[in-house]
KEKE-3310 file (N, C-alpha, C; in steps of 0.2 Angstrom, whole numbers, plus 5000, padded with zeros to 4 digits):
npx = (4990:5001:4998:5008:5014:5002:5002:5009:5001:4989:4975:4973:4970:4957:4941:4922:4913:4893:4885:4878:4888:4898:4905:4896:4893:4900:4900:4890:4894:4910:4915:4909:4909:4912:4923:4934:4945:4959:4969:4983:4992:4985:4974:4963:4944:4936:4923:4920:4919:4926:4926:4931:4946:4955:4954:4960:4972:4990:4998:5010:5012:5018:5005:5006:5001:4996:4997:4996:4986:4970:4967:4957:4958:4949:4945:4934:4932:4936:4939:4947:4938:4926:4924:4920:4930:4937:4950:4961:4970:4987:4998:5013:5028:5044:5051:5038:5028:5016:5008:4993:4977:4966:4950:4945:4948:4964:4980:4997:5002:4987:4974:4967:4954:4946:4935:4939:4949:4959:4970:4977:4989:4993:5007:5016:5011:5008:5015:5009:4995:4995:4997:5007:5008:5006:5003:4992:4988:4980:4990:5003:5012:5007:5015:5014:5009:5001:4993:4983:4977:4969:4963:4956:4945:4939:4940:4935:4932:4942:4934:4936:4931:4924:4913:4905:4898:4894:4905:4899:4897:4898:4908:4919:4923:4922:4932:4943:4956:4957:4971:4975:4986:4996:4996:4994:4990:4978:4970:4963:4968:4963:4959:4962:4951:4939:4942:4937:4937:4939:4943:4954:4960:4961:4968:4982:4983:4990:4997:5011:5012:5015:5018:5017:5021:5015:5011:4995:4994:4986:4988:4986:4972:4974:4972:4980:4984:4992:4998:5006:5007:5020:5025:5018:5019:5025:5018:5024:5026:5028:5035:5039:5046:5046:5061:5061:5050:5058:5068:5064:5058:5070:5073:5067:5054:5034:5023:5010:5003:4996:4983:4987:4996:5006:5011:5017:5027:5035:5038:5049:5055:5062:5069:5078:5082:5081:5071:5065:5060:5055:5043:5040:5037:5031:5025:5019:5014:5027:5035:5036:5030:5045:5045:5033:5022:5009:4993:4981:4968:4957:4945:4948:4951:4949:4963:4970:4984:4984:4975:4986:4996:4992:4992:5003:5006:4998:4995:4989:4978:4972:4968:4959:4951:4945:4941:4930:4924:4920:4910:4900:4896:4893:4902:4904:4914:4928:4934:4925:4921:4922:4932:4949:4958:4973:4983)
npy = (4975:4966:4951:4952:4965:4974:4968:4977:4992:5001:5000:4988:4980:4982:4978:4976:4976:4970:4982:4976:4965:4970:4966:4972:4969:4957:4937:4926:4911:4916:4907:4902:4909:4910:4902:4902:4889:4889:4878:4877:4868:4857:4867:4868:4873:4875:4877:4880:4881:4892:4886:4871:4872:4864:4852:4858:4861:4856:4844:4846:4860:4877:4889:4905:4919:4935:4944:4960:4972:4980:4997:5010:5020:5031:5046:5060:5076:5096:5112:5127:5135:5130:5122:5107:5092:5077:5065:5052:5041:5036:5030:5030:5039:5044:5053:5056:5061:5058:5050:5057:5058:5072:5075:5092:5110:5113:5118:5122:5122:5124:5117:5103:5097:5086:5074:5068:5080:5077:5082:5090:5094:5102:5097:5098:5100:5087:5082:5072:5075:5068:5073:5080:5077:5080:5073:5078:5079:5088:5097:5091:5079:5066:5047:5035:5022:5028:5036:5026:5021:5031:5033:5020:5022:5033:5034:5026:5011:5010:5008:5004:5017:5008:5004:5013:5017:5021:5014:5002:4996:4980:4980:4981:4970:4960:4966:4963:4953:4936:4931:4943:4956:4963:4981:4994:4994:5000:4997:4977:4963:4957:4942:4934:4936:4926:4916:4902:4900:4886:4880:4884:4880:4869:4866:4871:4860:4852:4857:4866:4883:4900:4916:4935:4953:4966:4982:4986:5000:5015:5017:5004:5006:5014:5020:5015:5028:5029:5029:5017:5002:5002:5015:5018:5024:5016:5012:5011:5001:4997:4983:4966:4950:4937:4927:4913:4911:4918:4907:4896:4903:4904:4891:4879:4873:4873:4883:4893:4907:4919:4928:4945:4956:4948:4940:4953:4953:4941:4939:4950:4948:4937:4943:4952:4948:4956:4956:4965:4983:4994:4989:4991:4982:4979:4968:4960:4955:4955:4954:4941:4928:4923:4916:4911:4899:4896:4906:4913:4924:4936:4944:4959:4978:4984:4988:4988:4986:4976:4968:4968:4958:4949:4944:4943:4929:4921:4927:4941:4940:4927:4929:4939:4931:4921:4932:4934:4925:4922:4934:4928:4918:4923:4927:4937:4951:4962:4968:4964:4950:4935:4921:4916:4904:4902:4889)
npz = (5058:5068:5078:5090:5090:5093:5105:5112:5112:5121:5120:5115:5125:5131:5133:5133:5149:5155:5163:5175:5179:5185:5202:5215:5228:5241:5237:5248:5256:5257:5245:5238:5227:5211:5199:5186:5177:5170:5161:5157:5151:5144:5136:5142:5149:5162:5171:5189:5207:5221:5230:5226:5225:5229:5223:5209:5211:5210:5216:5231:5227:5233:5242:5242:5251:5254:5266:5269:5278:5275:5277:5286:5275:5270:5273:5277:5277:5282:5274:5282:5278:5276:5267:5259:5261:5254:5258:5251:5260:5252:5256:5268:5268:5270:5286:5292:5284:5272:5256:5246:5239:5236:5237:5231:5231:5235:5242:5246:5264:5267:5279:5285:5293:5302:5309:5328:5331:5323:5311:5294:5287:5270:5263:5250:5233:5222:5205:5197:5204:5217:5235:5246:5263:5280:5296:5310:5326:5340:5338:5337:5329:5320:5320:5311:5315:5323:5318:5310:5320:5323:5311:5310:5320:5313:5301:5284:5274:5261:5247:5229:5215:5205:5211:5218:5229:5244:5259:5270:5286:5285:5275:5282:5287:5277:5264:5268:5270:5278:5283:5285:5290:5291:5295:5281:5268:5254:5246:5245:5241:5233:5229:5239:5243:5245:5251:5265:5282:5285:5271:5272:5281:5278:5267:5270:5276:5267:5258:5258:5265:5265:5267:5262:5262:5253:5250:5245:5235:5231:5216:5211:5206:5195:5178:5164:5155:5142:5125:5123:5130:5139:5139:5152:5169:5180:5197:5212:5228:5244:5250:5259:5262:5272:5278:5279:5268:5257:5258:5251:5239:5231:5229:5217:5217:5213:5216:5218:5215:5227:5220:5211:5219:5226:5217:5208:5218:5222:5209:5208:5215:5211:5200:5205:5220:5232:5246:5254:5251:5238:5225:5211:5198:5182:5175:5160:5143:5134:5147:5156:5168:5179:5189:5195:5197:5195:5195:5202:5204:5201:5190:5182:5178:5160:5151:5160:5173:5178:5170:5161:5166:5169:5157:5153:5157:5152:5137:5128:5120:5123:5137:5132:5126:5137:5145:5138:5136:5153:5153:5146:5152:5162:5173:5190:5190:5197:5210:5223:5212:5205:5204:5194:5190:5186:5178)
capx = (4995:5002:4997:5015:5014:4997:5002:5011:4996:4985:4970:4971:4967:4950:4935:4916:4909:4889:4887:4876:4892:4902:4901:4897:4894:4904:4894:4890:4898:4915:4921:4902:4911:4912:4931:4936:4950:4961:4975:4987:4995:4982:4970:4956:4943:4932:4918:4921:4917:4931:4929:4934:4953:4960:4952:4966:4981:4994:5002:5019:5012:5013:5003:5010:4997:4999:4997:4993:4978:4967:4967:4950:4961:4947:4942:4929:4932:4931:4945:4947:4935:4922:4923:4921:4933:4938:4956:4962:4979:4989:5006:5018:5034:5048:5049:5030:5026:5012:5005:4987:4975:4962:4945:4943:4953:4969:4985:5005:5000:4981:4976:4960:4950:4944:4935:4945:4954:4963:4971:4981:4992:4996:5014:5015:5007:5014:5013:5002:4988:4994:4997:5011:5002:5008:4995:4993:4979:4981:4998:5006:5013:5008:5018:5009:5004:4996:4990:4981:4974:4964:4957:4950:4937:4933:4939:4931:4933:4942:4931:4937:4928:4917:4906:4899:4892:4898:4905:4895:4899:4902:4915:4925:4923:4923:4934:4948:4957:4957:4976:4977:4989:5002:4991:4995:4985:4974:4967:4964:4973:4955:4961:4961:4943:4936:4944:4933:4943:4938:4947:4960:4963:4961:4974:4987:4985:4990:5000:5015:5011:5022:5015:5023:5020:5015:5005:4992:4993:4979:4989:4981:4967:4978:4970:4985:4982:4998:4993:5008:5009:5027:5025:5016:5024:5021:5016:5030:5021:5033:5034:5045:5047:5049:5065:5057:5048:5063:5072:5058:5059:5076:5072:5063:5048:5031:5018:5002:5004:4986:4985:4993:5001:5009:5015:5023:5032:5035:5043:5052:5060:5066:5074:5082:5085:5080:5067:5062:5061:5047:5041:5038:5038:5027:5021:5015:5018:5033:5038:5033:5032:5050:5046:5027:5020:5000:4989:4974:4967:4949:4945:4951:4947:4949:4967:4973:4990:4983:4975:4992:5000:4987:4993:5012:5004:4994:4995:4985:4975:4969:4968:4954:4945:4944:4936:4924:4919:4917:4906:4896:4893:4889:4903:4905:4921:4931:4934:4918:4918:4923:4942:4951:4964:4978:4986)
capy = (4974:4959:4950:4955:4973:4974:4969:4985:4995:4998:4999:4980:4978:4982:4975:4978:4973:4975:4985:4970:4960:4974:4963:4976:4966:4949:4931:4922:4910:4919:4901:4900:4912:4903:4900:4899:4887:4888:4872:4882:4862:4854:4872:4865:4879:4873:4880:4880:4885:4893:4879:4867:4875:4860:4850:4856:4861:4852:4841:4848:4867:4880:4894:4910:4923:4941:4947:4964:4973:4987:5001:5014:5025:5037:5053:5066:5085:5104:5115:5132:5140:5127:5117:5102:5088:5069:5063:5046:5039:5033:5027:5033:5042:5046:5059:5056:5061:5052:5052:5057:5060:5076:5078:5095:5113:5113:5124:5121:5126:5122:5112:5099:5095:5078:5070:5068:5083:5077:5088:5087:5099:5099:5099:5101:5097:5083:5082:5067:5076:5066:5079:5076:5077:5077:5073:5082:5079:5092:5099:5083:5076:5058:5040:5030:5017:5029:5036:5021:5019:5035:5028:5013:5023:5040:5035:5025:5005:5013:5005:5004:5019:5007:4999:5014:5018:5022:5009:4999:4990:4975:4980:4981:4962:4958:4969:4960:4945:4932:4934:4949:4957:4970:4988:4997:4995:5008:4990:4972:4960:4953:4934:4930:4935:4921:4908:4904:4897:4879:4880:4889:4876:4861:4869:4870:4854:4847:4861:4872:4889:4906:4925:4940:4958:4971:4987:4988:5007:5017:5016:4999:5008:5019:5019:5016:5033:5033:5024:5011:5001:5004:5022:5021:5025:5010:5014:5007:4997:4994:4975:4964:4947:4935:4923:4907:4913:4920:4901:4894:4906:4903:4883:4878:4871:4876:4888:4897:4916:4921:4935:4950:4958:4941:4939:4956:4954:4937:4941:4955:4945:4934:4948:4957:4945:4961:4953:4971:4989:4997:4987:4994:4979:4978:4960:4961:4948:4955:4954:4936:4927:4919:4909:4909:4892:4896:4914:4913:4931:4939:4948:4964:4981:4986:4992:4990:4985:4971:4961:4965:4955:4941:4944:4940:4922:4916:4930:4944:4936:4921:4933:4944:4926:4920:4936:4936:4915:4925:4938:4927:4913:4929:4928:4946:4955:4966:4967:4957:4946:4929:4922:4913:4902:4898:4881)
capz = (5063:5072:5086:5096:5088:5095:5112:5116:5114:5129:5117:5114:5133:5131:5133:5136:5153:5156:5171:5180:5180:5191:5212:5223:5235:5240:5239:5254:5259:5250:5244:5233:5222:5203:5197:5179:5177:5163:5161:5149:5150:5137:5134:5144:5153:5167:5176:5194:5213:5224:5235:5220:5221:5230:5216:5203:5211:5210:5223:5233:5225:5238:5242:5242:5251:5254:5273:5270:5281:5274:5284:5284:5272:5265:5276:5274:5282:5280:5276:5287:5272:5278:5260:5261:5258:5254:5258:5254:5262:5250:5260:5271:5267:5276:5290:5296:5277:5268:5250:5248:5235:5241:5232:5234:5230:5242:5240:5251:5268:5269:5284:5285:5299:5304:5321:5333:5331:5318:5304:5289:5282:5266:5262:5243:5228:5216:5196:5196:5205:5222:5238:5250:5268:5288:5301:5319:5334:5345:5335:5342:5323:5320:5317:5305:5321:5328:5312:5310:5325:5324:5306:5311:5320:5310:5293:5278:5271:5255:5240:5222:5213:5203:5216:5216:5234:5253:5263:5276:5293:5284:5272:5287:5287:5268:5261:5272:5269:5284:5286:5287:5297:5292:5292:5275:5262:5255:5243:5246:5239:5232:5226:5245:5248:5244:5256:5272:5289:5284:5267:5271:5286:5274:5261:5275:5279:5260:5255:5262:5266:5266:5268:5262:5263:5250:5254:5240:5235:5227:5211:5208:5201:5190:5172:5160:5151:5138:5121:5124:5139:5140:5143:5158:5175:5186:5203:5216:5233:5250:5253:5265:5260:5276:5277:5276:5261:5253:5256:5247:5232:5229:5226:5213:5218:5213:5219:5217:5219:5227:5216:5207:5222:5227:5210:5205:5225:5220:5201:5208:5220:5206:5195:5211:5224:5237:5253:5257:5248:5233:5219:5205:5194:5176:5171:5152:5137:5134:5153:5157:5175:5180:5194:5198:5192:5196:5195:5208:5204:5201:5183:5182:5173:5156:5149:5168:5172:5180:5165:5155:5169:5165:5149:5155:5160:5146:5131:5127:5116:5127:5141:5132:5125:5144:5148:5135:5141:5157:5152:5143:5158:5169:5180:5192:5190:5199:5220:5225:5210:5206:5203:5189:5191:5178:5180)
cpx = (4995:5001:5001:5013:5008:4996:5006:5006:4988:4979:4967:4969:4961:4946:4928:4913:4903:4889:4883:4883:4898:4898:4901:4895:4896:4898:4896:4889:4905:4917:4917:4906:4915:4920:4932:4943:4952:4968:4978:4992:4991:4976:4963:4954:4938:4929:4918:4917:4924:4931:4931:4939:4955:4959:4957:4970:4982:4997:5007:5018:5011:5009:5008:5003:5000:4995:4996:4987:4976:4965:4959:4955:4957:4944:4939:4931:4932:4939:4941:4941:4927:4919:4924:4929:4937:4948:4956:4970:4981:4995:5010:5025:5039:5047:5043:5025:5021:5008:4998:4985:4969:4957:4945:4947:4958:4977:4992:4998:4992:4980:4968:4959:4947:4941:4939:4949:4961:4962:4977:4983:4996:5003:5017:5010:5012:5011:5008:4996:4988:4998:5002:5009:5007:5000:4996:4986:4986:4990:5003:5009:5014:5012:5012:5005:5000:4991:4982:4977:4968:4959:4953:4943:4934:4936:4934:4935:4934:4940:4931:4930:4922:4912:4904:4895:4895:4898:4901:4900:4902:4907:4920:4929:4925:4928:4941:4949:4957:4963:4980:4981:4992:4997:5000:4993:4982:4969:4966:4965:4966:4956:4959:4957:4938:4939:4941:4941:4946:4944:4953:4964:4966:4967:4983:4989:4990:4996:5004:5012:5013:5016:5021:5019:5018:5008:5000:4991:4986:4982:4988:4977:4967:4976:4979:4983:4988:4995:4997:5010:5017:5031:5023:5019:5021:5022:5022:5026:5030:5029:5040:5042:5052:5055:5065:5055:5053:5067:5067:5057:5063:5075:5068:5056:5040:5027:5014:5004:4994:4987:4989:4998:5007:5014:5020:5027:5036:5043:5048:5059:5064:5071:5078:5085:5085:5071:5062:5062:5052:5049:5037:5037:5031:5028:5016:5018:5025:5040:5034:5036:5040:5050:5038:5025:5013:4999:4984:4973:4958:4951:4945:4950:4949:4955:4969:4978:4989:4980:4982:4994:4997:4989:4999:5009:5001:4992:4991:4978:4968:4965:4959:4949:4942:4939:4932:4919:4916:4911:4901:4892:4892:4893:4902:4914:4921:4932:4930:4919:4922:4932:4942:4956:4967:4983:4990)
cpy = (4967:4957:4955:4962:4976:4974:4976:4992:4995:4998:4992:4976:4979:4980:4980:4973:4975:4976:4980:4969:4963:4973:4973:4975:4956:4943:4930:4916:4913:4913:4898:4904:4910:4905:4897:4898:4886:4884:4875:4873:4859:4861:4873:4871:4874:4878:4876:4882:4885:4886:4870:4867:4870:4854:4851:4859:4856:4850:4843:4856:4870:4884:4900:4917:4929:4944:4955:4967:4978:4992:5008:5020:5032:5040:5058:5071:5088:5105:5122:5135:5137:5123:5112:5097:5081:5068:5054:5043:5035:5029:5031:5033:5046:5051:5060:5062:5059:5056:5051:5060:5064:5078:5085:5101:5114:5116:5121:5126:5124:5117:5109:5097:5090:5078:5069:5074:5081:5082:5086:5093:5097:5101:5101:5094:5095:5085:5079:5068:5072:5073:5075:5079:5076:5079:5076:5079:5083:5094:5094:5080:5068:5052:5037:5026:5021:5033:5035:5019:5023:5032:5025:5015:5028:5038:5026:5018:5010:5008:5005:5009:5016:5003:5006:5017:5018:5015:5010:4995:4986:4975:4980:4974:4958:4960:4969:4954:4941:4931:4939:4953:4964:4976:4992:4998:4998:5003:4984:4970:4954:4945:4932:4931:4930:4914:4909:4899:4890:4877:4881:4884:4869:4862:4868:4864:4849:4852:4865:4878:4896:4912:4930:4945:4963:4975:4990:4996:5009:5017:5012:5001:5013:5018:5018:5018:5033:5027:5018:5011:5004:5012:5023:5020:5024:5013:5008:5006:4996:4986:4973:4956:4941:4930:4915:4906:4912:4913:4898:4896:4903:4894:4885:4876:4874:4879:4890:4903:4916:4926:4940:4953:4953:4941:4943:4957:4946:4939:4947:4955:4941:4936:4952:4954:4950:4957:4962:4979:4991:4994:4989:4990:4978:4973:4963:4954:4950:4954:4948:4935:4921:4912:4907:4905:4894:4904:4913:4921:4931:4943:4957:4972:4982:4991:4993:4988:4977:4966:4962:4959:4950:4939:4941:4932:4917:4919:4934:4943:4930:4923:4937:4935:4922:4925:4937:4928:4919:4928:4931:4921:4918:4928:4937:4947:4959:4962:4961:4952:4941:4928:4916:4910:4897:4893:4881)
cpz = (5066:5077:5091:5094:5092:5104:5116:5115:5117:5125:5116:5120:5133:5130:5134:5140:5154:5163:5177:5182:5186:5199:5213:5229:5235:5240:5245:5255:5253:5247:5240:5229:5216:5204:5192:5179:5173:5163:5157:5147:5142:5134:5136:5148:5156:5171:5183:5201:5216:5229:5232:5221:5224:5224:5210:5205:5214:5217:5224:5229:5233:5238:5245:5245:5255:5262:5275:5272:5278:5277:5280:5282:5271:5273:5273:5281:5278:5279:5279:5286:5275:5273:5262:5256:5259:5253:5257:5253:5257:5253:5263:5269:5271:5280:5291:5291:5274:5262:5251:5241:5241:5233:5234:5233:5237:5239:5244:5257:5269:5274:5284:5290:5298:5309:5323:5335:5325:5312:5299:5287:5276:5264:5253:5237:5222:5207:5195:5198:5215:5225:5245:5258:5276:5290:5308:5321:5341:5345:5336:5331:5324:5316:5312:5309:5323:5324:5311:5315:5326:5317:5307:5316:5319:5302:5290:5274:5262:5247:5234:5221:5210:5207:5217:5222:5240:5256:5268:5282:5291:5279:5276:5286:5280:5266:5267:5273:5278:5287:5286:5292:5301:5288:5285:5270:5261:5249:5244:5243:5238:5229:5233:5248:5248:5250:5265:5278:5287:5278:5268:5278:5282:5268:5267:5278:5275:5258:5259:5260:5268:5263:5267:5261:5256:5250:5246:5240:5230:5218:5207:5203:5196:5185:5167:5154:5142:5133:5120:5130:5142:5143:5149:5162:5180:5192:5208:5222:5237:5249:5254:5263:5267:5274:5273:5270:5255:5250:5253:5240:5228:5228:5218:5210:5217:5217:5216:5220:5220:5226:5212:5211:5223:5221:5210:5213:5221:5212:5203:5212:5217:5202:5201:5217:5232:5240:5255:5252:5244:5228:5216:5197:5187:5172:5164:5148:5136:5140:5157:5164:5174:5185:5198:5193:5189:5197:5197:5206:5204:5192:5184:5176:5168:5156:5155:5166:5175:5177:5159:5160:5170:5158:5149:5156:5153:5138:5132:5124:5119:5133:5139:5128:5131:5147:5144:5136:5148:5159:5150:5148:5161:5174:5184:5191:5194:5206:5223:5220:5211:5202:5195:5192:5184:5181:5175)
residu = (UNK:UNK:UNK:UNK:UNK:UNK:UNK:UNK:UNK:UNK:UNK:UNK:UNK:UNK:UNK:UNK:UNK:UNK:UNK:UNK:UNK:UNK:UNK:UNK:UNK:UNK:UNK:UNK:UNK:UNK:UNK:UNK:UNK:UNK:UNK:UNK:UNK:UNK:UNK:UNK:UNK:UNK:UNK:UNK:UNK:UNK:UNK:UNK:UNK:UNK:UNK:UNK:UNK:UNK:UNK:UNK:UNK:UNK:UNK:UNK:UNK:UNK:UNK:UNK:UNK:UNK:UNK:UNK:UNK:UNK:UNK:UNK:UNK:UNK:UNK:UNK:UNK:UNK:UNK:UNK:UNK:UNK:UNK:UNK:UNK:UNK:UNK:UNK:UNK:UNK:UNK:UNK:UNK:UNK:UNK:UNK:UNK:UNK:UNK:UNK:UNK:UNK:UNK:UNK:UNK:UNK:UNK:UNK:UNK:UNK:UNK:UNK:UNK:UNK:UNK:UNK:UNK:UNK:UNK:UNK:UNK:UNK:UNK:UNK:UNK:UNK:UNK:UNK:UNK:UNK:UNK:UNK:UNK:UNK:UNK:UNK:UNK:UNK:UNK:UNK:UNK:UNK:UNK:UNK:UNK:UNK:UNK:UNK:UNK:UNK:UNK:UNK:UNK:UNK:UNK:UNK:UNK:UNK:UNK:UNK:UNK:UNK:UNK:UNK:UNK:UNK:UNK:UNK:UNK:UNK:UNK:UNK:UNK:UNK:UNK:UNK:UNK:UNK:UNK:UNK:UNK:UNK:UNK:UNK:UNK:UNK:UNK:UNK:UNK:UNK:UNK:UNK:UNK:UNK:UNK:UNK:UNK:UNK:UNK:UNK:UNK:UNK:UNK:UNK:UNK:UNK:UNK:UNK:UNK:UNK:UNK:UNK:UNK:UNK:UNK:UNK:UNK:UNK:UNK:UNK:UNK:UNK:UNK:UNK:UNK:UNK:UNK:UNK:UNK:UNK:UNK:UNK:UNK:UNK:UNK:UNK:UNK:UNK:UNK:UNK:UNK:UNK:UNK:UNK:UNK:UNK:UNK:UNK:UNK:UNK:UNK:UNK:UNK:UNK:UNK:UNK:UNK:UNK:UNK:UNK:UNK:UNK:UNK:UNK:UNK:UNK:UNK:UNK:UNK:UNK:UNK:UNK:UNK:UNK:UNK:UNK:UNK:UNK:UNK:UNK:UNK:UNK:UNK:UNK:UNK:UNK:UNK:UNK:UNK:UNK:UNK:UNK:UNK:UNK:UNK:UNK:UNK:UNK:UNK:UNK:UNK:UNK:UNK:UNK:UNK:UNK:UNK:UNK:UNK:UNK:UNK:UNK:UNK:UNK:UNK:UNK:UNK:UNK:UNK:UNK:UNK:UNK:UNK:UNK:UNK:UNK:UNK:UNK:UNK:UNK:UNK:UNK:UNK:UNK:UNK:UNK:UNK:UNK:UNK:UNK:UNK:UNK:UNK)
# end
């Protein structure tokens, strides 16, 4: 079979990581964490430190970083029966609505119990296995602000399944970018955890700097189960796209997207010329980047959606010869690990 012919099926995304190589917890200082830089200009690969990145980008690129906060998504309760069970917010839906995955058997009608008096009724159950959800304290139905408010101190820093272990104190801390703002996330936008104050002072000093919104959903870690990528049914993310920013797009000028979210807000705003709504855009080799110059991301898991759209930047091919340079220097992959950056 041919290379291209090969890029439409999600098998050809796969790799083998050893299980050392999965961070589960971040380095210290974040800006010690390695940086494989690939020049897709002359082919050249470099072994790096995050606090190297002014080092190779380019002069007059800006930065592009995603402003989304992580909200303490996951909850543990009982239903009425006294069964236990694990909720994790996925995003809010009209009418004081929200999408939710519920470990646990749960029916229309059933109501979950939380601290505080918080409860959850289920409102129905969807195809995909997600469960459509209103929240009450003291029958009172809640806004997402206020929502949110009650998470932050009975629910749970929501942890990508492979780490593997209950959040702690400091994942509060870590497992949150430094401009962090606008609560929705139920993921972090893991490229921007690597930047301390200092850096991230010193970048702005040399480089314009534009923020925009996209609320990383739990479909991030959605396996791409169908055996061509093409079949799968891309998960759609709210984002808001400031003014400023937008005029900046609309030039020509390059950029650095910090990350995959950035990007697919980014590219999606290139094909649509829409500042605000649900993106639902799929970056692969056959759906290449329009207007992002530079890819600042982290390594990514196996047949995700998120190394095709690595794949959209540098090939499939190159994509999985990068990550196997990686493995074999012993960088860490996933959330905590270490970033790559394509030039």
């Amino acid at each position: 079979m041919k290379a291209d012919e090969l890029d439409w099926l999600t098998q050809s995304y796969d790799y083998t990581l050893p299980p050392k190589q999965i961070a589960t917890q971040p380095v210290e200082p974040p800006d010690a964490a390695r940086m494989l830089v690939f020049d897709r200009r002359d082919g050249s690969i470099h072994h790096a430190r995050f606090r190297d990145l002014e080092r190779f980008l380019p002069s007059e690129t800006a930065l592009f970083l995603n402003d989304t906060r992580v909200i303490k998504a996951r909850l543990y309760g009982t239903k009425a029966t006294g069964g236990r069970v694990e909720l994790l917010l996925n995003k809010p839906l009209p009418d004081n609505e929200y999408l939710a995955m519920i470990r646990g058997r749960v029916r229309e009608g059933t109501r979950l119990s939380f601290d505080e008096g918080l409860q959850a009724e289920v409102r129905a159950l969807l195809p995909d296995g997600a469960r459509r959800v209103r929240f009450y304290q003291e029958d009172k139905e809640l806004d997402f602000s206020r929502l949110v408010e009650i998470l932050e101190r009975i629910g749970h820093v929501p942890l990508p399944p492979y780490m593997n272990r209950e959040d702690t104190p400091e994942d509060t801390r870590h497992y949150q970018s430094l401009f962090a703002r606008e609560a929705g996330a139920v993921a972090a936008p893991t490229a921007s955890l690597h930047f301390t104050p200092e850096q991230l002072e010193r970048l702005k000093s040399t480089h314009p700097c534009y923020t925009l919104t996209l609320h990383v959903g739990a479909g991030t870690f959605k396996p791409v189960e169908s055996e061509k990528i093409l079949e799968h049914p891309m998960h759609s993310e709210y984002f808001r796209i400031p003014p400023e920013a937008a005029e900046y797009l609309r030039g020509d000028a390059p950029l650095l997207a910090v990350g995959t979210t950035v990007t697919r807000t980014v590219e999606y705003f290139a094909r649509t010329s829409r500042t605000e709504g649900e993106c639902d855009l799929f970056l692969h080799p056959g759906n290449p980047p329009r207007r992002v110059n530079h890819l600042l991301t982290n390594f990514h898991l196996p047949k995700s959606t998120l190394i095709m759209l690595v794949s959209a930047f540098i090939g499939r091919e190159k994509t999985l010869e990068l990550y196997r340079e990686a493995i074999r220097e012993g960088y860490r992959f996933y959330s905590y690990g270490d970033a790559m950056l394509i030039l």
